[in-house]
Backbone as numpy.savetxt, mean C-alpha at the origin, in Angstrom:
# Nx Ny Nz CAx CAy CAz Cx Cy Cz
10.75 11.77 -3.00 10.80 10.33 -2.74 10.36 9.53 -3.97
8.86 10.01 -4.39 8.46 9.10 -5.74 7.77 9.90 -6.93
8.90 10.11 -7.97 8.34 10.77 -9.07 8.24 9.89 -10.16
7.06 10.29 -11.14 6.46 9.70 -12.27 6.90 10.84 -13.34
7.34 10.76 -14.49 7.53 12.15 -15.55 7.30 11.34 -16.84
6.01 11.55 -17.52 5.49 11.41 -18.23 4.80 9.91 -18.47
4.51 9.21 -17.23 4.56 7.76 -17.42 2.96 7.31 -18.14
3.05 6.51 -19.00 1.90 6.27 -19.65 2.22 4.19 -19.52
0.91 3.99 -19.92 0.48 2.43 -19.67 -0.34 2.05 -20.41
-0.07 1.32 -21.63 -1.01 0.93 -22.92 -1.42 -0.74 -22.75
-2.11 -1.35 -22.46 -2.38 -2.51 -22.54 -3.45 -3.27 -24.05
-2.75 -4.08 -24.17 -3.34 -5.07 -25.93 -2.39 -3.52 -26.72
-1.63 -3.12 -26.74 -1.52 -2.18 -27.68 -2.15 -2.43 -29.39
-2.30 -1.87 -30.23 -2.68 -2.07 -31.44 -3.80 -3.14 -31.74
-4.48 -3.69 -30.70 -5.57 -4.93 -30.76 -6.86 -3.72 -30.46
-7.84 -4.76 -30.62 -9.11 -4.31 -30.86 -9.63 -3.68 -29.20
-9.22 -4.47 -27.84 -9.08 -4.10 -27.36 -7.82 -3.08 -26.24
-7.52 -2.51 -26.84 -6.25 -1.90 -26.63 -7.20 -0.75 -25.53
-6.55 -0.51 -24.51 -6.62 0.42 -23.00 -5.23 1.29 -22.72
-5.91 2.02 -22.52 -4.72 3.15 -22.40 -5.11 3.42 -20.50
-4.58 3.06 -19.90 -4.58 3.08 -18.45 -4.61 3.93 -17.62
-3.00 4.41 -18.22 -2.54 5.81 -17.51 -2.00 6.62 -18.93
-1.93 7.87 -18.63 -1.76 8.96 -20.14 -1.04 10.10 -19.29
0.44 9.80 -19.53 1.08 10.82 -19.27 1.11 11.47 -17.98
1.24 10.31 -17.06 1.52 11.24 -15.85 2.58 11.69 -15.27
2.52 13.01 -14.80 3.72 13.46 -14.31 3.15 13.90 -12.77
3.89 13.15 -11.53 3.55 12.92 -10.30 4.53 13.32 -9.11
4.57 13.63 -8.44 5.54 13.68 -7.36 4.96 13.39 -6.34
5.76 12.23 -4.86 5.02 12.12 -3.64 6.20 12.60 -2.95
5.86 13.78 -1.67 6.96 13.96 -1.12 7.08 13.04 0.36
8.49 13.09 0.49 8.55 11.65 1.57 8.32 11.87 3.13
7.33 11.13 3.56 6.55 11.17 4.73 4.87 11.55 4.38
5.01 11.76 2.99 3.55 12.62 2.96 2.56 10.94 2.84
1.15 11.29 2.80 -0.07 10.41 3.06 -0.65 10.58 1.65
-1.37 10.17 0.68 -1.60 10.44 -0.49 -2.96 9.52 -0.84
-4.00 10.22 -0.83 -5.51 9.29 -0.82 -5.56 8.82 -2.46
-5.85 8.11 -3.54 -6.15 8.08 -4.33 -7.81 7.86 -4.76
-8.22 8.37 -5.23 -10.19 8.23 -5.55 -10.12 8.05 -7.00
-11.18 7.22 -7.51 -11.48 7.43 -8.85 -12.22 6.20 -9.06
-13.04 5.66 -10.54 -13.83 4.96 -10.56 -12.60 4.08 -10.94
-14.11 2.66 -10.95 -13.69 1.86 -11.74 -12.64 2.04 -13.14
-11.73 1.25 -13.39 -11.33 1.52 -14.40 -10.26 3.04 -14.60
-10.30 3.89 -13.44 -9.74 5.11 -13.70 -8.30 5.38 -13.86
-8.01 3.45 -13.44 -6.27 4.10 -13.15 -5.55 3.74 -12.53
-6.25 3.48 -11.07 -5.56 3.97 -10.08 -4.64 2.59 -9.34
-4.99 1.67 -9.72 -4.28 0.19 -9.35 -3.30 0.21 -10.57
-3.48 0.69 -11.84 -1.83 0.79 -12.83 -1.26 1.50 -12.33
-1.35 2.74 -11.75 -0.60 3.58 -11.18 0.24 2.66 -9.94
-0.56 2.25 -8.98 0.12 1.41 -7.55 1.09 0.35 -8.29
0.80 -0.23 -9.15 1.67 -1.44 -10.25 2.80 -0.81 -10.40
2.79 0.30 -11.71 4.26 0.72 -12.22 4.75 0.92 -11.15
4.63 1.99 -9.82 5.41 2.38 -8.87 5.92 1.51 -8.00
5.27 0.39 -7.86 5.34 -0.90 -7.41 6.52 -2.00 -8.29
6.15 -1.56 -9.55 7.39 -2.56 -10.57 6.76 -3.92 -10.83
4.95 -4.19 -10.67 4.53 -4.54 -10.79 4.05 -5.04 -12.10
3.95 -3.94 -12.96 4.35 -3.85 -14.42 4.85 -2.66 -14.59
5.60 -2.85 -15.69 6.49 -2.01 -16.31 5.86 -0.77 -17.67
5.81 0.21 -17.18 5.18 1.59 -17.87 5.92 0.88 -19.55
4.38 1.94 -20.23 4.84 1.93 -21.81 5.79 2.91 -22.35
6.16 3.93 -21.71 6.77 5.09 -22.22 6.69 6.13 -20.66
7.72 6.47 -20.12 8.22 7.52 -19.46 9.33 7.03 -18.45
9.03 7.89 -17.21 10.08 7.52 -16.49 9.85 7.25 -14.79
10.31 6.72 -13.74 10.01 6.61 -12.58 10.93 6.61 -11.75
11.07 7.43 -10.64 11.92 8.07 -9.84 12.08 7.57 -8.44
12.86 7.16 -7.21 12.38 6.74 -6.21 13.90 7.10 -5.33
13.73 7.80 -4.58 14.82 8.64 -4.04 16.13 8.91 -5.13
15.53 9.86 -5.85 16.36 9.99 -6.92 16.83 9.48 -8.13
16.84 7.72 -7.31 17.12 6.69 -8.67 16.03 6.44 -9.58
16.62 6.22 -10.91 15.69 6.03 -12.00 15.66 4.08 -11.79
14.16 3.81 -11.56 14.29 2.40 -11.20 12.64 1.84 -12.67
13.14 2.72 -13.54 11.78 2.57 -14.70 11.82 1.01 -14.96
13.08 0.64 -15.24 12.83 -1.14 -15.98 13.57 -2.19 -14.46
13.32 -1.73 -13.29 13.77 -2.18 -12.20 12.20 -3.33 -12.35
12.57 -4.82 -12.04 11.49 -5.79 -11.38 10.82 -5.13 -10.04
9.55 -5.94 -9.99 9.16 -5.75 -8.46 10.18 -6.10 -7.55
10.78 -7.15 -7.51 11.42 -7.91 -6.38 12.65 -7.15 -6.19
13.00 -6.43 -7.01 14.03 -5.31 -6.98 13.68 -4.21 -6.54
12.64 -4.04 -6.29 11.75 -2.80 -5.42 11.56 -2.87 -3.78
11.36 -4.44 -3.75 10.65 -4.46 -2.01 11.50 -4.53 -1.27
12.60 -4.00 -1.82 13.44 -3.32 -0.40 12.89 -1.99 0.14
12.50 -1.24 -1.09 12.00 0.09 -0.39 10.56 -0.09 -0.09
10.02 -0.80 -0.90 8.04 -0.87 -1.20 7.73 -2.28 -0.50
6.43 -1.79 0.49 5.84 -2.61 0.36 4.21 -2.71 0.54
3.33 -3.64 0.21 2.34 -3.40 -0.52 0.79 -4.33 0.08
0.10 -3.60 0.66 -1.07 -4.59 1.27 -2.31 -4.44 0.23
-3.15 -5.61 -0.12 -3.46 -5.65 -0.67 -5.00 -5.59 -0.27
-6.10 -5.70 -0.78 -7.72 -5.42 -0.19 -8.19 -7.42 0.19
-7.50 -8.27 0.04 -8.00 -9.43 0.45 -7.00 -9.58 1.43
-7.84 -9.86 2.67 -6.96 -10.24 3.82 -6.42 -12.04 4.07
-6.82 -12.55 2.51 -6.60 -14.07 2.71 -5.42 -13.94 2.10
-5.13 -13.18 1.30 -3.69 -12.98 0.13 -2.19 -12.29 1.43
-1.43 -12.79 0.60 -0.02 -12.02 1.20 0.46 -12.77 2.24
-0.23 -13.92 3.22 0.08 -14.49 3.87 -0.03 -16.46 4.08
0.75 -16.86 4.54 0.77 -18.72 4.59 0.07 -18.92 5.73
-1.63 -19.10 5.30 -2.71 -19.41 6.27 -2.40 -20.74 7.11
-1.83 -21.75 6.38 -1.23 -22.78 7.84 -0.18 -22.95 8.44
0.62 -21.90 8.43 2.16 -21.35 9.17 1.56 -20.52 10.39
2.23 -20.38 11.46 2.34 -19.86 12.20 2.43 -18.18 12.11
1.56 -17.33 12.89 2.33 -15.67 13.12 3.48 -15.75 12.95
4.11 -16.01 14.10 5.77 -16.53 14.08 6.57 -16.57 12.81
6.19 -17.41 12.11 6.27 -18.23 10.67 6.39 -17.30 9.36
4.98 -16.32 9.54 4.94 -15.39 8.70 5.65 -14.30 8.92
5.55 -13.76 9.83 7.18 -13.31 9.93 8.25 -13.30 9.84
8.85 -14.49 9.78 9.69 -14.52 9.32 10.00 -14.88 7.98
8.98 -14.89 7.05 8.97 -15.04 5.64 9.08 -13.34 4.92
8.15 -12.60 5.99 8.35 -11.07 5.95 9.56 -11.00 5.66
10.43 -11.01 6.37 11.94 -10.51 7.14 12.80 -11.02 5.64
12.35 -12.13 5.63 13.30 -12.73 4.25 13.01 -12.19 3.14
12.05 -11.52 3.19 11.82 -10.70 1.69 12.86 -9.01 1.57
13.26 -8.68 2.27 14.04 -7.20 2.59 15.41 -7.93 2.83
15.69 -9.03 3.47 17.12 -9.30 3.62 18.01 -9.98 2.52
18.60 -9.43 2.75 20.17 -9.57 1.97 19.87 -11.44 1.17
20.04 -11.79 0.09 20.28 -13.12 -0.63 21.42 -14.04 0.26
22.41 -13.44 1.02 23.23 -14.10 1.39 23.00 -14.48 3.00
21.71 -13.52 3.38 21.46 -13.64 4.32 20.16 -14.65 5.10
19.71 -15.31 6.17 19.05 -16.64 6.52 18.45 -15.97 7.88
17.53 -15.69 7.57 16.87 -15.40 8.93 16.03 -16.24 10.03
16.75 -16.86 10.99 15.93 -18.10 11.75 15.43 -17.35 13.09
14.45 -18.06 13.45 13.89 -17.29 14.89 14.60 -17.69 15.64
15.26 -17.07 16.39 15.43 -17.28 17.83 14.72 -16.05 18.95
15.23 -16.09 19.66 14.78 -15.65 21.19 14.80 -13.89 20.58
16.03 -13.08 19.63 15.46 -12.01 19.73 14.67 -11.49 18.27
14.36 -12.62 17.46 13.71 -12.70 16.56 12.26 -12.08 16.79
11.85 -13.59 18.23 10.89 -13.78 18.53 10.01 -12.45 19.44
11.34 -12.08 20.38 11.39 -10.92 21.54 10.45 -9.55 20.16
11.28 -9.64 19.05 10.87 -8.06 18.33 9.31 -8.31 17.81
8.89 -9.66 17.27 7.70 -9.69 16.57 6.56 -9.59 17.94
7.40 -10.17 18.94 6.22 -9.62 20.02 5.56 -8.60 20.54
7.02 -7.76 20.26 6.79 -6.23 20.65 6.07 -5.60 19.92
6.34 -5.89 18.43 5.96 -4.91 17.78 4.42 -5.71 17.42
3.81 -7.02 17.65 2.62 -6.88 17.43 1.78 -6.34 18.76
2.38 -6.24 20.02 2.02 -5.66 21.52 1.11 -4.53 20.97
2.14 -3.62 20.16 1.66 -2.06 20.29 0.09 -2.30 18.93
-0.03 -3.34 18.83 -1.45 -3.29 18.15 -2.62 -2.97 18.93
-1.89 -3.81 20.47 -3.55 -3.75 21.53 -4.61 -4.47 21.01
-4.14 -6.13 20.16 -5.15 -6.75 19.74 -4.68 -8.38 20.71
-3.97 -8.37 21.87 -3.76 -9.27 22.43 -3.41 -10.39 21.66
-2.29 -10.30 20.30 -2.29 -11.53 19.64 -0.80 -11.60 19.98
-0.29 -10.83 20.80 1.60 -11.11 20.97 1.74 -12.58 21.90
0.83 -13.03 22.22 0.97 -13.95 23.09 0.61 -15.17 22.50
-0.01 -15.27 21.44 -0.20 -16.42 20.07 0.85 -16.66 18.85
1.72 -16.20 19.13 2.25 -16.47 18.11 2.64 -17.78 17.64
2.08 -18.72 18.25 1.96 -20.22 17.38 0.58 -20.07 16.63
-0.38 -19.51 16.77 -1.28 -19.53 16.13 -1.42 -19.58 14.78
-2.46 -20.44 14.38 -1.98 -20.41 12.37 -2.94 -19.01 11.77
-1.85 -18.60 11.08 -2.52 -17.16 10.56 -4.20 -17.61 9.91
-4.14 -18.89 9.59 -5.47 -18.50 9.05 -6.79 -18.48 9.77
-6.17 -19.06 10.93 -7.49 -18.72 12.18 -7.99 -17.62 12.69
-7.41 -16.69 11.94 -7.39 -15.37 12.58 -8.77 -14.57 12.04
-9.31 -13.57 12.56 -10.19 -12.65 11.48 -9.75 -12.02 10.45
-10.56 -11.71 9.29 -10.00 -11.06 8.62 -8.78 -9.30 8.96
-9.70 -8.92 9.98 -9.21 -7.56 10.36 -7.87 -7.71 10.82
-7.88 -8.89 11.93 -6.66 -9.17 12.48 -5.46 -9.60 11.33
-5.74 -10.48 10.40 -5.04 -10.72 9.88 -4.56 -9.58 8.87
-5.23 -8.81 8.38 -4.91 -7.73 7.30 -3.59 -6.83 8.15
-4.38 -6.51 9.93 -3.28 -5.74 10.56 -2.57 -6.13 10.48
-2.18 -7.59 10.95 -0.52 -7.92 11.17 0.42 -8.15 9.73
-0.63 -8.11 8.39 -0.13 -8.27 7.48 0.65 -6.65 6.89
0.14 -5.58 7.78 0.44 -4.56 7.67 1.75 -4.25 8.26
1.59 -4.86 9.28 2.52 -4.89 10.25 4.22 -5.31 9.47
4.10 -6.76 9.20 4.95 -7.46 8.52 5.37 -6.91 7.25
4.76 -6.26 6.35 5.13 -5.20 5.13 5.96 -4.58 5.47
6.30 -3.97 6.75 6.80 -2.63 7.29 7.88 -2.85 7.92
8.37 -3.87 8.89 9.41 -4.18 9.70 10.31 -3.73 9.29
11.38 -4.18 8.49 12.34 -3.58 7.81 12.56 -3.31 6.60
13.34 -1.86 6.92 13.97 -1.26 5.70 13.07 -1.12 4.58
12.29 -0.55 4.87 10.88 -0.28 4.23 10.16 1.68 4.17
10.42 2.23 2.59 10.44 3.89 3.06 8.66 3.82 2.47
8.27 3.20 1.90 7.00 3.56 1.18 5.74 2.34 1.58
4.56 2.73 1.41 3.59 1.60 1.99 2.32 2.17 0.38
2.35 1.12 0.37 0.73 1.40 -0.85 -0.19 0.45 -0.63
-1.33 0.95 -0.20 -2.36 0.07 0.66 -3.46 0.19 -1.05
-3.40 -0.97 -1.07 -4.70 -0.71 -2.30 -6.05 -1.96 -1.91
-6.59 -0.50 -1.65 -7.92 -0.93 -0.68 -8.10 -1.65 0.35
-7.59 -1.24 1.50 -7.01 -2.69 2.39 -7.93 -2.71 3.21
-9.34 -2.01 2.99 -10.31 -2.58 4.06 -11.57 -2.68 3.08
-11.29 -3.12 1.99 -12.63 -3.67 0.84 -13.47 -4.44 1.36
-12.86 -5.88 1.66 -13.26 -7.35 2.12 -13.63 -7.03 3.62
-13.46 -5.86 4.43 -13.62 -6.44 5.82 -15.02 -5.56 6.05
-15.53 -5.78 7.27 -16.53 -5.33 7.56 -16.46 -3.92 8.64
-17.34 -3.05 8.80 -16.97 -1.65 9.23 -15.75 -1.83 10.85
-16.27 -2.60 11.39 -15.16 -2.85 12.44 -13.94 -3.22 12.34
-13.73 -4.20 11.77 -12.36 -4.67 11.11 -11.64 -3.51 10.43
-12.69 -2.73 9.67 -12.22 -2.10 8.73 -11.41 -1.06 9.46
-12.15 -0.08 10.58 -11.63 0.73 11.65 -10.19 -0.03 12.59
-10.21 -1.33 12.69 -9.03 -1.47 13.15 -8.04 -1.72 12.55
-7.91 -2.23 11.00 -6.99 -2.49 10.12 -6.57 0.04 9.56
-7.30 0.52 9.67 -6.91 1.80 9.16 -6.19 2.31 10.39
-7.26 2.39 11.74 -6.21 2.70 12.94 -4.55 2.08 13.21
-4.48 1.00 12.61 -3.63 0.44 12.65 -2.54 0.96 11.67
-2.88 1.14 10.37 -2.02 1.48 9.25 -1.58 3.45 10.10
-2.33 4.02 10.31 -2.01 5.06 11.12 -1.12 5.10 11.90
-1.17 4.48 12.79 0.21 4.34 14.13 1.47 3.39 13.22
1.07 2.61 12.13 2.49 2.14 11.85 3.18 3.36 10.56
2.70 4.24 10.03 2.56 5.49 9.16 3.39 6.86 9.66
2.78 6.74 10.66 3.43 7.49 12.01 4.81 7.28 12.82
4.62 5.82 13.17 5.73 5.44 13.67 7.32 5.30 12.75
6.76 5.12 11.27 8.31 4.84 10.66 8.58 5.92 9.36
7.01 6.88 9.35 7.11 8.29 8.65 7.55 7.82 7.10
6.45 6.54 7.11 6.10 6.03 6.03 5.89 7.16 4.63
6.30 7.30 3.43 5.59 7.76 2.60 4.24 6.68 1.92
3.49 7.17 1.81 2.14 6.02 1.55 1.38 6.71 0.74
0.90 6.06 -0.13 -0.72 5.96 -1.60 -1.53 5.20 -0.95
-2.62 5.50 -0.65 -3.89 4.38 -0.21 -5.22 4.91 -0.99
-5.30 3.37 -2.20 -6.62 3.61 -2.59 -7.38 3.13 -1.62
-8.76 3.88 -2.08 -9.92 3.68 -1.35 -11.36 4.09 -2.67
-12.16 3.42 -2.09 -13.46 3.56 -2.70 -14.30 4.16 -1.56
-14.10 4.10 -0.30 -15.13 4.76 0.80 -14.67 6.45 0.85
-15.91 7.09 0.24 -15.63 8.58 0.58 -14.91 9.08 1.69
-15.61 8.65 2.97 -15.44 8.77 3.97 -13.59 8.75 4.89
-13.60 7.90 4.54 -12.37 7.19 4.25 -11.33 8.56 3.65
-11.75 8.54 2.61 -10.77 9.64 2.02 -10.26 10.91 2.36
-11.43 11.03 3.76 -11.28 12.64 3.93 -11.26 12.23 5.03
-10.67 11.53 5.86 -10.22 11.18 7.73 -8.91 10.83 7.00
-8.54 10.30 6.28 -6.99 10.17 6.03 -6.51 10.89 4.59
-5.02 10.88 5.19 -4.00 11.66 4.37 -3.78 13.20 4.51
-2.66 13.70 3.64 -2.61 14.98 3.72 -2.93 15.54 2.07
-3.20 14.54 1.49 -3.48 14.84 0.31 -4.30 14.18 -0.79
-5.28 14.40 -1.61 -6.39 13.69 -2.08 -6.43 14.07 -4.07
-5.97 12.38 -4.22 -5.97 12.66 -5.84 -7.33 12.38 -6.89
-7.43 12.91 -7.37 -8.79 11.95 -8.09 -8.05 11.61 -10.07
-8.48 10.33 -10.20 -7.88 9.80 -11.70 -9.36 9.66 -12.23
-9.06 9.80 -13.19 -10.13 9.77 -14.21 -9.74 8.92 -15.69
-9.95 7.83 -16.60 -9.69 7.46 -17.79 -8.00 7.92 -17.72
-7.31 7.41 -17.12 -6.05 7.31 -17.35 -5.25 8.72 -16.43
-6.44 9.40 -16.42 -5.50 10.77 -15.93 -5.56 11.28 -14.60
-4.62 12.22 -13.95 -4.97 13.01 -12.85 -5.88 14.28 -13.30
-6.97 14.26 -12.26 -7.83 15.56 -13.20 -8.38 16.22 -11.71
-7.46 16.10 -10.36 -7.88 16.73 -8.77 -6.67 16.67 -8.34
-6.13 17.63 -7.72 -4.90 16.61 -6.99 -4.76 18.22 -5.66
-5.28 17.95 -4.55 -5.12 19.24 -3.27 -4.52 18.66 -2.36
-3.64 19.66 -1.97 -2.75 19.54 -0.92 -3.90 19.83 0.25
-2.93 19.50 1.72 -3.28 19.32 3.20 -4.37 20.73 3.42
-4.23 21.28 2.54 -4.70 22.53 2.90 -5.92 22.92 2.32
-6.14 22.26 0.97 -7.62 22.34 -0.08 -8.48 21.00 0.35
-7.51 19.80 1.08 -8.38 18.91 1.29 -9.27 19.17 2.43
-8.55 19.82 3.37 -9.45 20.25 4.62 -10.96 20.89 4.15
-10.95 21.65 3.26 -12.39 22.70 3.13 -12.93 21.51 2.63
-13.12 20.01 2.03 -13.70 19.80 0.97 -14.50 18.60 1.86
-15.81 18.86 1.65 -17.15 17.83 2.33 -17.17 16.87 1.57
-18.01 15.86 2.12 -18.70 14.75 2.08 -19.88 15.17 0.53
-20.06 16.41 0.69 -21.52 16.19 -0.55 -20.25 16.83 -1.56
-19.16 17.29 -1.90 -18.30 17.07 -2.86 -17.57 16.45 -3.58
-18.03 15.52 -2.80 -17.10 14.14 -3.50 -18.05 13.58 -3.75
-19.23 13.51 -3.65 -20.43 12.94 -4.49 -20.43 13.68 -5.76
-20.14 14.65 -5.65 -20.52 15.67 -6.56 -19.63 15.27 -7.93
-17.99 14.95 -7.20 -17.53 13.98 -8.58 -17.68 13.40 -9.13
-18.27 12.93 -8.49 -18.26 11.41 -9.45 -19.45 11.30 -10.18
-20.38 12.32 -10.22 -21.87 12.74 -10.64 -21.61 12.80 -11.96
């Protein structure tokens, strides 16, 4: 689904402060798989979500995404397949528009240029349904202005809306930073059942250990530009809580 072969990321090149980001990575995500990313500050791991994203454009290699080479492809030429929640639950959405509203700004981002998406009755019928299966009783607000919402709530449905259509990949970068441990549990439960339901391929950074080892089937660690951990479903299982302290030691 998403390969990287040799992709590197130089920022200020030749200036005093010149950063080398990423160094040569060569990556593969296979499609449906879950993919944790860990690493410090500075390690990487948001240039990495960028290039694959088309967010910025790599210094040297190549990037793969069901086969197609999409290396000097824009973002906006991407979010047909990608889409991308971010760790502030105030971002990504029009706080004095309606649920309703934002939805359908969703919808217009995946559809066709020639195409006009207005609510009507089965517009309205699908965003209901599909915010129903949250079990956060907000299908029945949908005049409500998104920004009245909690943060948690709002991050979910912002999850939600990423995903609707025609959507193969999800990259959550840090999407429960800003919220607090409850929120935080219902914005991840949430990314789960929608992960599940459309057999999402997904990258989710995280900074909570914890976090890292209840989700995914697979756990990377970046370091100064590089991959320097990377275990499948099967090495992540043996690996505790006092080992991942142990990294970062």
């Amino acid at each position: 689904m998403i390969r990287l072969a040799e992709v590197s990321k130089t920022f200020n090149r030749g200036e005093v402060n010149e950063v080398e980001a990423l160094r040569g990575i060569d990556l593969e995500i296979a499609p449906g798989s879950f993919t944790v990313l860990l690493g410090s500050n500075g390690s990487g791991k948001t240039t990495l979500l960028n290039v694959i994203s088309g967010a910025i454009l790599p210094s040297a290699g190549n990037i793969y995404i069901r086969s197609n080479e999409v290396t000097d492809l824009p973002e906006h030429r991407r979010s047909r397949w990608i889409a991308r929640v971010f760790q502030d639950p105030l971002g990504g959405t029009a706080p004095d528009l309606s649920i309703l509203d934002n939805f359908r700004l969703a919808a217009l981002r995946t559809a066709a240029k020639t195409l006009r998406i207005g609510i009507n009755d089965a517009f309205r019928k699908k965003v209901q349904d599909t915010i129903a299966e949250l079990g956060l009783g907000l299908e029945n607000k949908l005049q409500q202005p998104m920004g009245s919402l909690s943060g948690g709530q709002r991050q979910a449905l912002t999850l939600l809306m990423s995903v609707m259509d025609h959507t193969d990949i999800l990259l959550l970068d840090e999407p429960t930073a800003a919220l607090d441990p409850k929120s935080a549990d219902v914005v991840l439960r949430t990314a789960e059942k929608i992960i599940g339901k459309f057999q999402l391929t997904t990258i989710m950074i995280t900074h909570n250990l914890g976090e890292s080892l209840r989700f995914g089937n697979r756990l990377i660690q970046m370091d100064q530009g590089r991959i320097i951990r990377d275990l499948n479903a099967s090495e992540k299982e043996k690996v505790r809580l006092e080992d991942l302290y142990q990294w970062f030691q």
